[in-house]
MINULUM-251138 format. One record per residue (C-alpha): chain; residue in one letter; y, z, x. Coordinates in steps of 0.05 Angstrom, whole numbers, always signed. Layout:
# residues N
ch aa v w u
A A Y Z X
...
***
This chain:
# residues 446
ch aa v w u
A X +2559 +1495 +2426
A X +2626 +1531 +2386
A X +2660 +1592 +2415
A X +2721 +1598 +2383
A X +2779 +1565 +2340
A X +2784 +1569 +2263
A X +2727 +1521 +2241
A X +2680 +1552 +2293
A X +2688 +1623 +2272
A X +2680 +1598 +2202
A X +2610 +1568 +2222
A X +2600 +1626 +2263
A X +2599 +1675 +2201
A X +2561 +1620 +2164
A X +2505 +1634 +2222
A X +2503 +1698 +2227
A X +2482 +1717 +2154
A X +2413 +1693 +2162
A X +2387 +1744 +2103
A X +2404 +1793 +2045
A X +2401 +1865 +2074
A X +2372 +1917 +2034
A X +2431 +1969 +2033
A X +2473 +1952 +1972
A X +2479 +2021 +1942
A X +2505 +2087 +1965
A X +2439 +2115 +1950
A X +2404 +2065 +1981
A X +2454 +2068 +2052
A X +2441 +2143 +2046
A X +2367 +2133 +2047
A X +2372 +2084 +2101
A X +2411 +2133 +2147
A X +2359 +2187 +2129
A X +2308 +2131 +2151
A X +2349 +2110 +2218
A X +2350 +2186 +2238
A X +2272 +2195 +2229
A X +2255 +2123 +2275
A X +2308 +2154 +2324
A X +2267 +2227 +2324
A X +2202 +2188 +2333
A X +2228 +2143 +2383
A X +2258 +2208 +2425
A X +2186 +2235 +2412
A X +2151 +2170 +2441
A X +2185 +2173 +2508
A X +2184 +2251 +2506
A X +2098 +2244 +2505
A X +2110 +2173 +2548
A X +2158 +2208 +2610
A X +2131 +2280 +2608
A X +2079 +2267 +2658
A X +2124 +2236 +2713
A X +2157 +2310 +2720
A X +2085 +2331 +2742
A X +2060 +2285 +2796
A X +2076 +2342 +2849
A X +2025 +2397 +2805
A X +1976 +2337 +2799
A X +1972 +2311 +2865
A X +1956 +2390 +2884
A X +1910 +2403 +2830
A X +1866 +2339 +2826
A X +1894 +2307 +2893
A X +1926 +2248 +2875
A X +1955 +2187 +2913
A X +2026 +2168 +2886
A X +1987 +2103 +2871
A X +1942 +2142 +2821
A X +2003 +2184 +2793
A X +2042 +2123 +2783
A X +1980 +2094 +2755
A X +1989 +2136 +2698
A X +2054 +2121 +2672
A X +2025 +2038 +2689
A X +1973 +2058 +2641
A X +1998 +2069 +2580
A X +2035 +2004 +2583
A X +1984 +1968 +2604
A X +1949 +1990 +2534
A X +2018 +1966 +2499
A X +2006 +1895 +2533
A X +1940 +1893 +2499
A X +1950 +1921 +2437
A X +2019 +1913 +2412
A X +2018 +1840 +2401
A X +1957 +1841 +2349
A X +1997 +1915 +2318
A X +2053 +1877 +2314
A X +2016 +1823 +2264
A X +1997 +1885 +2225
A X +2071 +1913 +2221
A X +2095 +1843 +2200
A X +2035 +1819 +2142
A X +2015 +1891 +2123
A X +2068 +1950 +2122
A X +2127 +1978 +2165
A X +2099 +2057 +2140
A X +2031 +2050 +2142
A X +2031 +2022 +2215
A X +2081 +2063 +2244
A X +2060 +2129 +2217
A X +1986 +2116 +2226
A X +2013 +2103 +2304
A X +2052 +2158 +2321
A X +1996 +2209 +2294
A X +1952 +2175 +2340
A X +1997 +2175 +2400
A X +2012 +2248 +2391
A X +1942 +2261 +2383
A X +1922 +2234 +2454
A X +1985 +2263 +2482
A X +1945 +2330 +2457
A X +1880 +2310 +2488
A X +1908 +2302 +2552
A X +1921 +2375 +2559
A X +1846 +2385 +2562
A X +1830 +2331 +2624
A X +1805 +2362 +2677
A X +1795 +2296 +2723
A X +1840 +2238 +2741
A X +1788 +2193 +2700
A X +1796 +2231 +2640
A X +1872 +2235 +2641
A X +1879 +2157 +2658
A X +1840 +2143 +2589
A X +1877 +2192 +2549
A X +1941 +2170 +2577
A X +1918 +2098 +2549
A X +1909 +2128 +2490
A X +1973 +2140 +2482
A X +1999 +2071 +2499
A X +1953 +2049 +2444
A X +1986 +2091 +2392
A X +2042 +2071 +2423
A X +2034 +1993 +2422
A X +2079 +1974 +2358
A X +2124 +2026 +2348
A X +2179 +1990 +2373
A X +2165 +1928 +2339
A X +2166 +1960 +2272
A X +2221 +2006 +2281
A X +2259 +1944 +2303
A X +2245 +1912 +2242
A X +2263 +1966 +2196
A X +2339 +1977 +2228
A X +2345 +1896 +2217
A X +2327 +1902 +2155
A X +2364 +1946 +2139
A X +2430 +1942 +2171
A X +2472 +1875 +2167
A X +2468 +1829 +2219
A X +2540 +1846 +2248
A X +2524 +1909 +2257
A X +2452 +1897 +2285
A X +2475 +1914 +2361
A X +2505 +1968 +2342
A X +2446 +2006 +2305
A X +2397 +1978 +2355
A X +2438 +2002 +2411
A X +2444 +2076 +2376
A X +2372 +2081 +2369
A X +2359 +2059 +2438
A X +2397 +2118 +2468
A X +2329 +2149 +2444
A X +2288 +2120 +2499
A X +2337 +2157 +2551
A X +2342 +2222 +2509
A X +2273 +2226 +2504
A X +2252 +2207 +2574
A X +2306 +2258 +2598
A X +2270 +2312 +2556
A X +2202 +2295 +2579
A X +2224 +2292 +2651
A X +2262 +2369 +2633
A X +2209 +2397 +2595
A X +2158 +2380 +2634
A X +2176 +2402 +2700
A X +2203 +2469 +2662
A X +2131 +2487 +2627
A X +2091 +2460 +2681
A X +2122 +2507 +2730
A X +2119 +2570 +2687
A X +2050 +2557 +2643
A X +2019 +2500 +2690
A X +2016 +2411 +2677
A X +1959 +2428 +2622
A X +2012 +2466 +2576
A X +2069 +2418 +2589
A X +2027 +2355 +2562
A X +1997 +2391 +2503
A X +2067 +2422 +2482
A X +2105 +2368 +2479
A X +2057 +2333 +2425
A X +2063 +2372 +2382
A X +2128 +2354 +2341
A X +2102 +2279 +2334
A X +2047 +2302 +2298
A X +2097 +2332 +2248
A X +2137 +2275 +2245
A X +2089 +2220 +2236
A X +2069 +2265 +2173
A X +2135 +2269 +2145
A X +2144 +2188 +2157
A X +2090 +2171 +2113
A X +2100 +2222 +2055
A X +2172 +2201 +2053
A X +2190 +2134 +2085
A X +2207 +2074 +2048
A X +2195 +2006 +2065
A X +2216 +1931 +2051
A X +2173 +1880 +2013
A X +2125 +1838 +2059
A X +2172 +1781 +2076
A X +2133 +1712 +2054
A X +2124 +1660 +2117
A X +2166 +1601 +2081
A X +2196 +1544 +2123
A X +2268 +1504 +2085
A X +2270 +1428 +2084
A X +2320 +1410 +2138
A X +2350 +1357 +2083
A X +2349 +1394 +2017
A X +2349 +1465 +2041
A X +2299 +1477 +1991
A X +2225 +1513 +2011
A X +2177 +1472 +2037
A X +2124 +1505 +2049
A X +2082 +1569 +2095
A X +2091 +1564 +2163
A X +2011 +1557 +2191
A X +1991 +1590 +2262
A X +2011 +1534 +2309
A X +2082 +1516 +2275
A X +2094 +1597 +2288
A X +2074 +1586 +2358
A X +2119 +1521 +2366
A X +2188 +1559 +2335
A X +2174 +1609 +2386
A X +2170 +1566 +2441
A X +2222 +1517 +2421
A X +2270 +1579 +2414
A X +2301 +1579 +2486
A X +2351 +1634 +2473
A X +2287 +1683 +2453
A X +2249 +1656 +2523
A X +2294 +1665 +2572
A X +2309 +1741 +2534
A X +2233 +1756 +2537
A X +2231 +1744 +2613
A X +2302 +1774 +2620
A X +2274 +1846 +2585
A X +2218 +1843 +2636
A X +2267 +1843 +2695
A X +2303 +1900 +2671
A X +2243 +1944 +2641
A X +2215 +1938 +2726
A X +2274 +1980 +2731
A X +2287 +2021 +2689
A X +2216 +2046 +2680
A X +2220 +2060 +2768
A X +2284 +2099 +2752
A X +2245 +2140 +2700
A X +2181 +2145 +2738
A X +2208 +2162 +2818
A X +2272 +2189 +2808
A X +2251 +2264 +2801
A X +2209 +2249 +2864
A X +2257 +2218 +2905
A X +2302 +2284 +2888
A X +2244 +2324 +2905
A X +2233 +2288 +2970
A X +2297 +2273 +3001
A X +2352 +2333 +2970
A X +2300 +2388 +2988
A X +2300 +2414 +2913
A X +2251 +2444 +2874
A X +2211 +2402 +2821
A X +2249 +2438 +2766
A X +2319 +2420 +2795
A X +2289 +2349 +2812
A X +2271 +2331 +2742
A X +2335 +2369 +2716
A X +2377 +2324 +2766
A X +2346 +2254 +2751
A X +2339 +2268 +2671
A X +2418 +2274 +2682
A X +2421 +2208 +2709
A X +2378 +2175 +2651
A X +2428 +2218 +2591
A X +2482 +2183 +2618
A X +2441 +2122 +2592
A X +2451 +2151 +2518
A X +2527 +2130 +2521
A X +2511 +2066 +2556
A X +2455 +2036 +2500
A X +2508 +2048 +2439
A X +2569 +2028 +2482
A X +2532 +1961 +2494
A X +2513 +1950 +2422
A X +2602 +1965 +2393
A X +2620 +1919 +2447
A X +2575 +1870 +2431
A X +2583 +1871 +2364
A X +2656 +1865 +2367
A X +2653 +1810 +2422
A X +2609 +1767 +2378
A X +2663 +1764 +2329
A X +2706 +1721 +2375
A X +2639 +1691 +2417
A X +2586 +1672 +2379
A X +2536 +1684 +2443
A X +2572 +1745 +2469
A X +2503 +1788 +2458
A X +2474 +1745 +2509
A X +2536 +1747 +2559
A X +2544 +1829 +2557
A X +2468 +1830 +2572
A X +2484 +1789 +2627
A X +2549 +1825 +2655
A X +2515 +1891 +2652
A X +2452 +1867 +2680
A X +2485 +1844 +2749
A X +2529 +1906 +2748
A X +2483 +1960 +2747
A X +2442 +1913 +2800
A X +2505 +1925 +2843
A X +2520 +1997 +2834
A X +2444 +2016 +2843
A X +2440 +1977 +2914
A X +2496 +2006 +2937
A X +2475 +2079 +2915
A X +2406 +2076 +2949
A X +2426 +2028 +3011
A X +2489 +2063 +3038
A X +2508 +2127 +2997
A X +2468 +2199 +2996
A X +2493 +2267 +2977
A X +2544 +2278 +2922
A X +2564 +2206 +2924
A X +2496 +2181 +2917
A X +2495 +2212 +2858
A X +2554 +2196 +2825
A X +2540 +2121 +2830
A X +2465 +2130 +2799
A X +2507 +2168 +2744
A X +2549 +2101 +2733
A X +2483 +2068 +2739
A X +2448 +2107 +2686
A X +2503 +2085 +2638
A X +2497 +2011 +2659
A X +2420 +2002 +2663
A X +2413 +2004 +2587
A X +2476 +1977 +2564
A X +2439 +1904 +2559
A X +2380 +1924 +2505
A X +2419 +1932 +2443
A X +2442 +1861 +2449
A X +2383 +1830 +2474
A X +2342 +1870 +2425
A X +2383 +1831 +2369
A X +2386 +1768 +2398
A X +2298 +1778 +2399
A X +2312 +1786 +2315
A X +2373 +1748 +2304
A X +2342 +1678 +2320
A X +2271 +1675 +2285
A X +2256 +1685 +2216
A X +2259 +1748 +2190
A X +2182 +1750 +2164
A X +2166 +1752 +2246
A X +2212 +1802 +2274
A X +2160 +1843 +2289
A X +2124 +1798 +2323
A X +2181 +1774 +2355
A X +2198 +1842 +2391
A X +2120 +1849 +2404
A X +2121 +1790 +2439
A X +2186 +1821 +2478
A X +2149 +1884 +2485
A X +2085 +1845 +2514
A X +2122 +1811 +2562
A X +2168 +1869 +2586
A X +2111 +1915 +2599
A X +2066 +1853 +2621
A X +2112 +1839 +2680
A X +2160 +1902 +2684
A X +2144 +1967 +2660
A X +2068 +1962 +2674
A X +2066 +1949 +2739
A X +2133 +1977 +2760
A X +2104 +2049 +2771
A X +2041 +2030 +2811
A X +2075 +1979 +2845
A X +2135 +2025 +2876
A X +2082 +2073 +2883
A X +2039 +2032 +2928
A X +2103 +2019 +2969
A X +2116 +2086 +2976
A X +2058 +2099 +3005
A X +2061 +2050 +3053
A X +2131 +2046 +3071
A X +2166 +2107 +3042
A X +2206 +2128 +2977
A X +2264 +2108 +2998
A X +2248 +2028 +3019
A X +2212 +2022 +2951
A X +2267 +2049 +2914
A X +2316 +2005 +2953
A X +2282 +1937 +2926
A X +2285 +1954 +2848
A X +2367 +1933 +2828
A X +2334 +1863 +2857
A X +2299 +1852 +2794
A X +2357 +1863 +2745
A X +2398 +1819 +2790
A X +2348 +1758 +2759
A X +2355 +1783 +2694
A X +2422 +1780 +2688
A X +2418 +1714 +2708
A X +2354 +1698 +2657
A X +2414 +1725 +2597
A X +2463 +1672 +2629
A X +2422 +1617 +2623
A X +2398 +1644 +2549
A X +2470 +1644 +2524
A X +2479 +1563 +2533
A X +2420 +1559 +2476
A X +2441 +1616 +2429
A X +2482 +1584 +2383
A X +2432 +1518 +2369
A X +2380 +1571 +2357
A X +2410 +1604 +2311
A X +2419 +1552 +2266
A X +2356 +1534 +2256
A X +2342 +1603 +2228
A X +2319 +1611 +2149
A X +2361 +1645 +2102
A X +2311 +1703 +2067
A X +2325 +1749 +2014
A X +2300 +1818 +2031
A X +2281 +1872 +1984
A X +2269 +1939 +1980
A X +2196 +1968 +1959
A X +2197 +2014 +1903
***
């Protein structure tokens, strides 16, 4: 594998333009910017309708008497509806249409974000909270193939990264605005508020979003370069599994989406619980912590980007190196620190914990062909919320319960400790991987 010296770089730019882009125009990089800003707006929305509930655990464990099991239950359950339904949705976004899909999703996400403001039992708000993970279930595989299409693939970290600083801006919001209207108008009004705006949005997306032609599933003749053929079902299945760069990033995502989606879910509790505050000032307080996360997601894609320039599998190594660091600064902040100093360090930790996913998030498009990048980051998102993010919030919850906040909390940095090493051993495979990537035109629809 080539990381440097005059030849390798050479090679190395060879590699990395796996496609034609579709922004050669200024009107067509204006349009795409007006495009990037409306996936980052319905991305922000996403986590707003996603998060807002785990500011209201305290005024739903009074009102309907809830375990923290149960409450964490319902952040577990819409992904648990993204493992089942984002992999099939993702097919759709790939074969079908980028617009369609993603418009059609967010109206019905926002729609079951509105339902849930008429539950009146924990039954009826588990299966609208679903709901929402089904709407939710391939939004981020087709908004992650619209930036890569549209952005070149040097600057792919870098755009990624940007519109990952969503996920924290939203949840931050959600966390905020819940804990705001639920304390003034009651945890009916917060839910059914915050839907609102994605209904508007997913309208605007499909009256004025453009997308790029259907990409054709062609395979190149390893001798001639010339095309061969469609790739059939099982052929799919082998590139993915003889891809170990994309493997050990699946299972790498899922070690980091455990914590991150505890940070989101038990933060404003543990801030309730142990600094005395009110639920207002709790959910204020942790939503600072995950803003700080809004630097840390673009930060990681510039640096990335710029390091690959020199290092052909530096995405893989900054995923790595920020992985084991914000392990490090999180342990320490729960295990010996409390008080203003406490804090401070889960500050530095909110700008760590996200630094990884703009680089991994390109390294899940930048080594399969570009007619399956939505698959390929459905498969990520499968696996993430499979073994992280679904059963992070029950799980941590059920600890909670049986040995406090505060040991539950402590074992979380654990599990981005392994993913950083999961990126490590990714990096050794990046650059054969690449290789064996097809070179596709892309164009714009009309």
């Amino acid at each position: 594998m080539e990381h440097g010296g005059a030849s390798g770089l050479g090679r190395d730019r060879e590699l990395r333009a796996t496609e034609t882009v579709l922004v050669h125009s200024p009107g067509l990089k204006r349009y795409a910017h007006y495009l990037f800003a409306l996936l980052f707006l319905l991305y922000m929305f996403d986590y707003i309708d996603r998060l807002v509930v785990t500011s209201l655990f305290p005024f739903l464990k009074a009102d309907l008497g809830l375990s923290d099991a149960q409450c964490g239950a319902l952040v577990s359950g819409v992904y648990w509806s993204i493992v089942v339904f984002t992999f099939p949705v993702s097919i759709l976004v790939d074969r079908w249409s980028r617009r369609r899909s993603v418009g059609l999703m967010v109206l019905l996400w926002s729609l079951a974000a509105a339902v849930s403001a008429l539950t009146r039992t924990f039954g009826q708000l588990f299966v609208a909270r679903a709901t929402v993970g089904l709407g939710e279930a391939g939004y981020a595989p087709g908004g992650n193939a619209l930036i890569s299409g549209m952005y070149p693939p040097e600057k792919r970290s870098l755009m990624l990264g940007i519109w990952n600083a969503s996920i924290p801006l939203g949840s931050a919001l959600g966390t905020v605005l819940g804990g705001l209207i639920a304390t003034r108008y009651g945890w009916h009004s917060a839910l059914g508020l915050v839907a609102l705006p994605g209904l508007l949005l997913g309208l605007l997306f499909l009256l004025t979003a453009r997308d790029y032609r259907t990409v054709e599933l062609t395979r190149s003749l390893a001798t001639t370069g010339t095309v061969d053929r469609g790739m059939r079902p099982g052929e799919i299945a082998r590139r993915f599994l003889g891809t170990p760069s994309l493997l050990f990033t699946y299972v790498a995502f899922a070690c980091n989406t455990f914590v991150s989606t505890a940070l989101l879910t038990w933060l404003p509790t543990y801030f309730h619980r142990y600094d005395g505050l009110g639920m207002s000032m709790a959910s204020i307080k942790g939503a600072t912590v995950l803003l700080l996360a809004v630097v840390g997601a673009p930060l990681g894609g510039i640096v990335a980007d710029a390091w690959m320039k020199r290092r052909l599998n530096a995405r893989l190594l900054l995923a790595s190196i920020t992985c084991v660091a914000s392990s490090g600064v999180l342990f320490v902040a729960f295990a010996f620190l409390d008080g203003s100093a406490q804090y401070l360090a889960l500050l530095a930790g909110g700008l760590l914990a996200v630094a990884y996913v703009p680089a991994a998030a390109a390294v899940v498009q930048d080594v399969v062909h570009p007619g399956l990048w939505a698959i390929s980051y459905g498969v990520a998102v499968v696996v993430q919320n499979l073994l992280g993010s679904s059963v992070s919030p029950v799980v941590v919850g059920a600890l909670s319960d049986s040995l406090g906040l505060k040991a539950a909390i402590l074992l979380v940095p654990l599990s981005s400790l392994l993913g950083g090493a999961l990126f490590f051993a990714g990096s050794f495979f990046y650059a054969g991987d690449i290789r064996r990537v097809e070179k596709v035109r892309i164009e714009m629809e009309r």
